[in-house]
N, C-alpha and C positions, 0 to 999 in steps of 0.2 A: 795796745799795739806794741808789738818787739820787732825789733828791727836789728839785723847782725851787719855790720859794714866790714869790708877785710883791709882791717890797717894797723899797723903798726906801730904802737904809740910809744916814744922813747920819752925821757926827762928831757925836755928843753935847757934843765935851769943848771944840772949835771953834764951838758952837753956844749962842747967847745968849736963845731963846726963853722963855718964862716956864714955871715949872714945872709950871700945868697943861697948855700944847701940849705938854710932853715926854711927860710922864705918857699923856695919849690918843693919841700919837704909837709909845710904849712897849707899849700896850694894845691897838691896832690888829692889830703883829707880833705881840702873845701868841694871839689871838685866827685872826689869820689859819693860823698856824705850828699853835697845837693842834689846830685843825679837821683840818687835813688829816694832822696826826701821830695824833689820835684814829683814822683810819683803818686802820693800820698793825697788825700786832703789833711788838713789841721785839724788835729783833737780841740774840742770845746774847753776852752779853760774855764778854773780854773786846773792844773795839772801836775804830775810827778813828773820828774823825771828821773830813771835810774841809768844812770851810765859805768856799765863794768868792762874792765879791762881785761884780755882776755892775755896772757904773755906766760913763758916758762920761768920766770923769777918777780916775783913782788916787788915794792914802791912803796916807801916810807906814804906819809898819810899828806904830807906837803907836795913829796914832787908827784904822788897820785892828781893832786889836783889842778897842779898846776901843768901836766899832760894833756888833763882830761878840756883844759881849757879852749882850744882851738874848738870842740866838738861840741861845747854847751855854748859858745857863742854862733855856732852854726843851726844846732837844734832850737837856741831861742830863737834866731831871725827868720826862722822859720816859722817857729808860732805865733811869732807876734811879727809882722811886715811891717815896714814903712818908716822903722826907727832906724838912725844910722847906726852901724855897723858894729856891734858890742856891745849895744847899749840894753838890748831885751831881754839879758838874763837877768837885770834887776827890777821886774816886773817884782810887782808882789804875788801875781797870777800864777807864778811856778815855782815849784818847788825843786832843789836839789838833790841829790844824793850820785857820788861819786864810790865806787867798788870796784876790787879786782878780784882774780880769781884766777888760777894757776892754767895753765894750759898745760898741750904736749910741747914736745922738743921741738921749736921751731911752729909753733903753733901763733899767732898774731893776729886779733881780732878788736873789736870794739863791739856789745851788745846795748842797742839804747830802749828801754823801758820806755813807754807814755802810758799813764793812766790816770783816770782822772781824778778828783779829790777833793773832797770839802773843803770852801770858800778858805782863802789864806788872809791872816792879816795882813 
């Protein structure tokens, strides 16, 4: 299952805005990303997941992940239901991989991989 959501992911930890633009900024991706995961059924775990950043200039290998953050705690609560709020990306059920990848100018995406994958320890 590949799924493209259009958003715009900056470095939070690079990023001096005041905390309520992060917050509505933060709100926006949850908002965008559930609508169209609400669409979906859940893949069978146990699963991959690949999340690539789609932007016109790359992200050290730290604030990649630390972008990609908001969207692996939105994509695990969605695989796994009923746990509070951040807590289901440390399933051992799934698996990680965070990637980016150059766009055009002005170009701003997010692509999330699910596939599924031999039993995880």
């Amino acid at each position: 299952m590949k799924i493209t959501f259009p958003i715009k992911l900056i470095s939070e930890a690079n990023n001096f805005d005041h905390w309520r633009v992060k917050k509505k900024r933060k709100d926006a991706i949850k908002l965008i990303m559930r609508s169209k995961l609400s669409q979906l059924d859940p893949p069978e775990l146990p699963c991959k997941i690949t999340i690539t950043r789609i932007a016109p200039r790359p992200l050290d290998i730290d604030n990649l992940w630390y972008t990609q953050k908001t969207c692996i705690d939105i994509i695990c609560d969605f695989l796994i239901p009923g746990l509070k709020p951040g807590l289901a990306d440390s399933s051992s059920q799934i698996e990680l991989d965070c990637k980016q990848r150059k766009g055009k100018a002005r170009e701003y995406a997010v692509e999330v991989e699910i596939s599924p994958c031999k039993a995880l320890k």
